[in-house]
Structure formats: structure tokens, C-alpha cells
C-alpha positions in Angstrom: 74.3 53.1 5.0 75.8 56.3 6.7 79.5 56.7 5.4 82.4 56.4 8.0 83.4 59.9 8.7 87.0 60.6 8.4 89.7 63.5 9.8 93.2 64.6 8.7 94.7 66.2 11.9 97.8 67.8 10.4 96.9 68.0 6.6 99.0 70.8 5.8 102.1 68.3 6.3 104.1 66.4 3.9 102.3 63.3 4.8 99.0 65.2 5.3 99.2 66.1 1.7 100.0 62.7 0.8 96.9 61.0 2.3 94.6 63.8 1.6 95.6 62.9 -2.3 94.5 59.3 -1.7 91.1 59.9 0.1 90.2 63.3 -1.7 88.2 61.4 -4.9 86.6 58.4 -2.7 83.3 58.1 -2.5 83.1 55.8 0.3 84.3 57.9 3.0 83.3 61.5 4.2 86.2 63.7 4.6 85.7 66.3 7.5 88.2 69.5 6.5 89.2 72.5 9.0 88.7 76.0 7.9 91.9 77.5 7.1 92.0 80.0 10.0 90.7 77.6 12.6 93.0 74.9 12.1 95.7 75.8 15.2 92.2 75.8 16.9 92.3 73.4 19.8 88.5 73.7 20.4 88.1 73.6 16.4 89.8 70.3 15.9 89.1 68.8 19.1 85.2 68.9 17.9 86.1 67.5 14.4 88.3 64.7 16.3 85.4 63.7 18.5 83.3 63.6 15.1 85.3 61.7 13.5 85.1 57.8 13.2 88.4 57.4 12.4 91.3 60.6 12.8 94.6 60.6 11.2 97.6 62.3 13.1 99.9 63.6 11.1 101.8 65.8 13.7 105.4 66.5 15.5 105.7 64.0 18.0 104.7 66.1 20.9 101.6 67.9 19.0 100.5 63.9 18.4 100.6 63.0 22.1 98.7 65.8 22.9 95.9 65.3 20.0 95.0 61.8 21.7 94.2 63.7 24.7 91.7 65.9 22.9 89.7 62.9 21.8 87.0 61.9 24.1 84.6 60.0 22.1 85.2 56.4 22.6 84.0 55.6 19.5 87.2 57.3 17.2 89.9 55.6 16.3 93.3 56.9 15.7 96.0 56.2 13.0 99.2 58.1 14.1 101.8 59.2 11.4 104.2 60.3 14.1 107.1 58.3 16.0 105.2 59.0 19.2 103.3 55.9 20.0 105.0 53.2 17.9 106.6 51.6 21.2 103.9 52.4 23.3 102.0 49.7 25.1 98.1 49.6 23.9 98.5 50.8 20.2 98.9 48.5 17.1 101.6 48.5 15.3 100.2 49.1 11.4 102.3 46.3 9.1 99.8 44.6 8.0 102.0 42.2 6.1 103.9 40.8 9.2 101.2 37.9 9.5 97.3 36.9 9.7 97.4 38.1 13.7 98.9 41.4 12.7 96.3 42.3 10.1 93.6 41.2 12.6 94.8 43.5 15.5 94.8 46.4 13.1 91.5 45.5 11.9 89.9 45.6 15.7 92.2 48.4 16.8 91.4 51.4 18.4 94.9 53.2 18.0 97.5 52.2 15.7 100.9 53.6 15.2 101.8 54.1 11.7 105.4 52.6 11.0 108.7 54.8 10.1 109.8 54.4 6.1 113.1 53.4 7.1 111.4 50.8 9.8 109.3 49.8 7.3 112.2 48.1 5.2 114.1 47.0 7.9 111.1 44.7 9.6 110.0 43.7 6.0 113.8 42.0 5.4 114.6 40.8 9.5 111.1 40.9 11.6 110.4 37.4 9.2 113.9 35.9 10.0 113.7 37.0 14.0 109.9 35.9 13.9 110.9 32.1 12.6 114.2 31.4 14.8 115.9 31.8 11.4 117.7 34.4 12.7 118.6 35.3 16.8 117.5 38.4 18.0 121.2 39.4 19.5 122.6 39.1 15.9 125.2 41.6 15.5 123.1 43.6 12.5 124.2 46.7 10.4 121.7 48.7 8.5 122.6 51.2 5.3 119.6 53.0 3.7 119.2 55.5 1.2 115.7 57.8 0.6 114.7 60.8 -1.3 114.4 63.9 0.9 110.9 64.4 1.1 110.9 61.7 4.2 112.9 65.2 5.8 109.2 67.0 5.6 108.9 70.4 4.7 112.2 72.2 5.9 114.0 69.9 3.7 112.1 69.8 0.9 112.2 73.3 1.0 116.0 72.8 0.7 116.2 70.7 -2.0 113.8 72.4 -4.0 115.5 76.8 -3.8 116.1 77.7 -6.6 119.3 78.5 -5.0 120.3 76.0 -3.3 123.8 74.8 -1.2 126.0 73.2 -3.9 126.1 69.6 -1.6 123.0 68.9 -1.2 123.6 67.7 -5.1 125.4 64.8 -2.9 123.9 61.7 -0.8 124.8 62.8 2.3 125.2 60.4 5.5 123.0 62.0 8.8 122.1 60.6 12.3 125.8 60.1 12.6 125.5 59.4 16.3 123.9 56.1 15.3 121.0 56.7 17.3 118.2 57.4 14.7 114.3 57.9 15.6 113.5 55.1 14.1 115.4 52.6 16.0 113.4 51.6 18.7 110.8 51.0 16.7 112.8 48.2 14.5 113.9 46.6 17.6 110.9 46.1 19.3 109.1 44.9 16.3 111.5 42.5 15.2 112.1 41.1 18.5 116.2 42.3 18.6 117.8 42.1 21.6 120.9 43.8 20.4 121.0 47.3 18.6 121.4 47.5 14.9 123.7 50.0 13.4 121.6 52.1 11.5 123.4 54.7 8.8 121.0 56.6 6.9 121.6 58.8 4.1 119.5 61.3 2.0 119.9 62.1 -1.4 118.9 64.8 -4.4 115.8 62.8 -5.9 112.2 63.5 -4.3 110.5 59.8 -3.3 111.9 56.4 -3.1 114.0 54.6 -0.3 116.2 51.7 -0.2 117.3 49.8 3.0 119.6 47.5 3.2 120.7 44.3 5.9 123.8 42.7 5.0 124.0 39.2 6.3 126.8 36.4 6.7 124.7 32.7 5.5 126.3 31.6 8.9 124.0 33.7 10.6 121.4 32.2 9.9 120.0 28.6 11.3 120.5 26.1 8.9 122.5 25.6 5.4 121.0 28.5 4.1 121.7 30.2 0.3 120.3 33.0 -1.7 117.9 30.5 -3.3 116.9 29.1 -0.2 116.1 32.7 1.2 114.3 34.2 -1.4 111.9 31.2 -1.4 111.4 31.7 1.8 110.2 35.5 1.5 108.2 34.4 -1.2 106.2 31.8 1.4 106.4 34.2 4.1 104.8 37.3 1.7 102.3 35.1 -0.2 99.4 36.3 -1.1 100.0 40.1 -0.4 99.1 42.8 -2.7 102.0 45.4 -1.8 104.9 43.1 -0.9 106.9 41.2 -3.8 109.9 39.3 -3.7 112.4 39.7 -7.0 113.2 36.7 -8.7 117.3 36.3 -8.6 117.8 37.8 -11.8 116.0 41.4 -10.8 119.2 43.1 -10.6 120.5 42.2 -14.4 122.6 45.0 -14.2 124.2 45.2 -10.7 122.4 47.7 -9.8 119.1 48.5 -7.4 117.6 51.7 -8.6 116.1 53.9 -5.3 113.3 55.5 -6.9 111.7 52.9 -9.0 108.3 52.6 -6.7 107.8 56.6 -6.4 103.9 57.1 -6.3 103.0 53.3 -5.2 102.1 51.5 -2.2 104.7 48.6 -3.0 107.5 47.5 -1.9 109.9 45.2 -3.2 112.6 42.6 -1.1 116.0 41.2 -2.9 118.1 38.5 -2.2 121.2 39.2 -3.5 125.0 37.7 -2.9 127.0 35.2 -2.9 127.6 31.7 -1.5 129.1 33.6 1.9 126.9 36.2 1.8 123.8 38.1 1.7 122.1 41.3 1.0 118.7 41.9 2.3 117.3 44.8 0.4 114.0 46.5 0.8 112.7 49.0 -2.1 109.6 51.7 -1.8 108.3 55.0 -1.6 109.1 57.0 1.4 105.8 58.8 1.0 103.8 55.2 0.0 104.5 52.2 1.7 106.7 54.4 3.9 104.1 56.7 5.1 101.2 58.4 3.7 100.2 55.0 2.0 100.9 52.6 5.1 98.3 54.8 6.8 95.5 54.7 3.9 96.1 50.6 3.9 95.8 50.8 7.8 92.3 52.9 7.4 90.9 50.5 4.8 91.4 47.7 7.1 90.4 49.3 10.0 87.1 50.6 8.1 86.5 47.3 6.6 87.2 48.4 3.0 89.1 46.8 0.3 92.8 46.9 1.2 94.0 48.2 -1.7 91.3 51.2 -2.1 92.9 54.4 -3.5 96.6 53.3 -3.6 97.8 53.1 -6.6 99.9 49.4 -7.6 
């Protein structure tokens, strides 16, 4: 049996590099790789696109939309790293982990949109809540996360990492200040929102791991709800998944919810936390795992028909 045939458009990339990592030692897969001085080719990778079974974009948002256009073989599918195509009509969106259907329209698809790290989070914690009519989709919803500054790609990696470097970038600093992140769009469609969260991001001085946070009144929701009574209902909306976890009510033991604890995994992990007014949603992973490079290997194994959990580490 011929192995499916598989090509990293963009591999020089922060997430590039991370999913070349995971599929560099496999076995089951062949890996098609661009010579060095041929890979700004268009002719170059448009013939290793077309070869491919299944292509990985891992591209400015404009170099991605015009990448599907070089593909001409109706036989390769596409997993897009980008923002391009996540609201676009015709691709999947890849979390497997919203439901049974979800996971089954990645599994058939022929293009699928790789989600955002921050988006990632923020569906994990409301997308349920919307999805069950435990929450409406014009709730008034703020959003404060937190992630390591690889998710800023190379420029500010580069930054981060000078050996001289600006003294306040030793300090979590708030961006996107206009409230009109990238990734947005994308959490509103998929969790069904009618109303536009308000999303404040910040990056800080460590190199992988994210937290995102939805702070909730229990009023909110529909029904007597508490932090007991939410957390068991993650846990039955979540069961049987390999890469999502809910954290029992004592996780936090001492009051804090470390950013960076899931560097180098696929995994992310939800907490309930609050009081008897009020709630916080959080969502913990890697920006590079479960926020990126790993999504998309998770996305190819189902889409190949492989085991799910093939070369990401738990």
C-alpha cells in the first residue's frame, strides 16, 4: 500500500517548522521537500502541490489564497494554517473536538481551515455553551488572553530573542488595542455570536503557551447554573477526547493558572473557576500545539485516516 504523499507549502515558517518536526520521523507518510533555491518557485511548488495528496499552507494570508489557485489536481486536499479561509464558505473548519459532525466533515474534507490559537480557546470555553442554548449568542462577552510570542512568527521572535533587546519587551504587553483582532471573525462565526466579543490580547516574554480567558456572570447562563454544574458539563461535552481535559475544581490550589504549562503538547486544558456570582472560563495550551502547528497534524491524521493522536506528543 502506496503511502499518502504529503507537502509543507511554507516550511521555512514558524509553524512550518513546527509541523515539519511532527511529520519529519513518520514512517507512514512521504514528505515531499522543495530545494532550497526553488522554493519562491511558483512552477516548482505548484508541481509538488499537484503531487501532493494532502498540502499544508503555511503562508501570509494573501500568499495562501493564491496557493489554492495553483492546485489543479482534484485529488489534493488542503490544510490552511493561515486566517485566510477560516470564514470562507466551502472549507471546514479543523476543531475536531466541537462534536461527532465536526470530526466527520474534516474527515471527508477537501479544504480545511486550520483554527487561530487565540480562537482555539475561546470556541473550546463558549462554542459548547452557544452550541446547547446554555448561553445566547448576543451575550455581551469579554475576552482576556495571554501567549508566548512565538504566536507573533518570526519578526517577533526575532525580537524577543536579540541579544539586545528593548528593555519592555521584559513586560506582557497589551496589542490589537483597537479591539478588532484577526482572529475575531473566526470566534464569532464558529460559536454562533451574534454580538462581538471584546477581545484584549497580550503577549508576553516566555516562548510557547497561551491562556484565554471568558469571564461570565451565572445569570448568563440558562438555568441555576454553578461552577460545579459547569465543569460537569465540559466534562460530558469533552468526553472521550484525547487533547481536551477539564480540571477538577481544585486544579488551581494556589490561585494561580500557570501560561506555559502545556509548551510542546497537543493539549489543552478548560477551568471552571469563581464564585457563587461568577465565573471564569479559562482555556490553557500551546500556541504552537493545539494552537497551530499541532491542530494541523491532528487535522491531517484524520483527514488521512491515521490514528489521531500520531506524532503529537500528550
Amino acid at each position: 500500500m502506496s503511502k499518502p504523499i504529503v507537502y509543507i507549502d511554507g516550511k521555512e515558517g514558524t509553524t512550518g517548522l513546527q509541523i515539519y518536526d511532527r511529520l519529519a520521523g513518520r514512517e507512514d507518510i512521504e514528505l515531499l521537500l522543495i530545494d532550497e533555491d526553488k522554493r519562491k518557485d511558483p512552477a516548482e511548488r505548484k508541481k509538488l502541490m499537484n503531487a501532493a495528496e494532502l498540502v499544508f499552507l503555511c503562508l501570509p494570508d494573501a500568499a495562501a489564497v493564491e496557493a489554492v489557485e495553483l492546485v489543479e489536481n482534484p485529488d489534493t486536499r488542503i490544510i490552511d494554517a493561515s486566517t485566510a479561509h477560516r470564514t470562507v464558505p466551502g472549507w471546514v473548519y479543523g476543531f475536531p473536538e466541537l462534536g461527532r459532525e465536526q470530526r466527520e466533515s474534516i474527515r471527508t474534507a477537501r479544504r480545511v481551515a486550520n483554527p487561530g490559537c487565540y480562537a482555539t480557546g475561546f470556541i473550546s470555553l463558549i462554542a459548547p455553551l452557544v452550541k446547547t442554548g446554555l448561553l445566547s449568542p448576543d451575550a455581551p462577552l469579554t475576552c482576556h488572553a495571554l501567549s508566548g510570542y512565538t504566536g507573533g512568527g518570526k519578526k517577533a521572535i526575532a525580537q524577543y530573542e536579540a541579544a539586545e533587546r528593548e528593555a519592555e519587551l521584559a513586560s506582557p504587553r497589551h496589542y490589537a488595542v483597537t479591539l478588532a483582532h484577526k482572529h475575531i471573525p473566526e470566534m464569532m462565526r464558529v460559536c454562533g455570536l451574534e454580538r462581538k466579543p471584546i477581545f484584549m490580547p497580550v503577549i508576553c516574554d516566555f516562548p510557547q503557551g497561551m491562556v484565554v480567558t471568558a469571564p461570565l456572570y451565572l445569570d448568563m447562563l440558562k438555568g441555576e447554573q454553578s461552577l460545579d454544574s459547569l465543569r460537569a458539563f465540559y466534562q460530558d461535552f469533552y468526553a472521550g477526547e484525547r487533547f481536551v481535559t477539564v480540571r477538577p475544581d481544585d486544579a488551581p490550589k494556589c490561585g494561580f493558572i500557570g501560561s506555559n504549562n502545556l509548551a510542546g503538547t497537543n493539549d489543552l486544558q478548560i477551568f471552571v473557576c469563581g464564585n457563587d456570582e461568577q465565573v471564569m472560563l479559562a482555556s490553557r495550551l500551546d500556541n504552537l500545539g493545539k494552537g497551530a502547528s499541532g491542530a494541523a497534524v491532528q487535522n491531517m491524521n484524520i483527514m488521512l485516516g491515521f490514528d489521531e493522536a500520531a506524532g503529537l506528543a500528550k
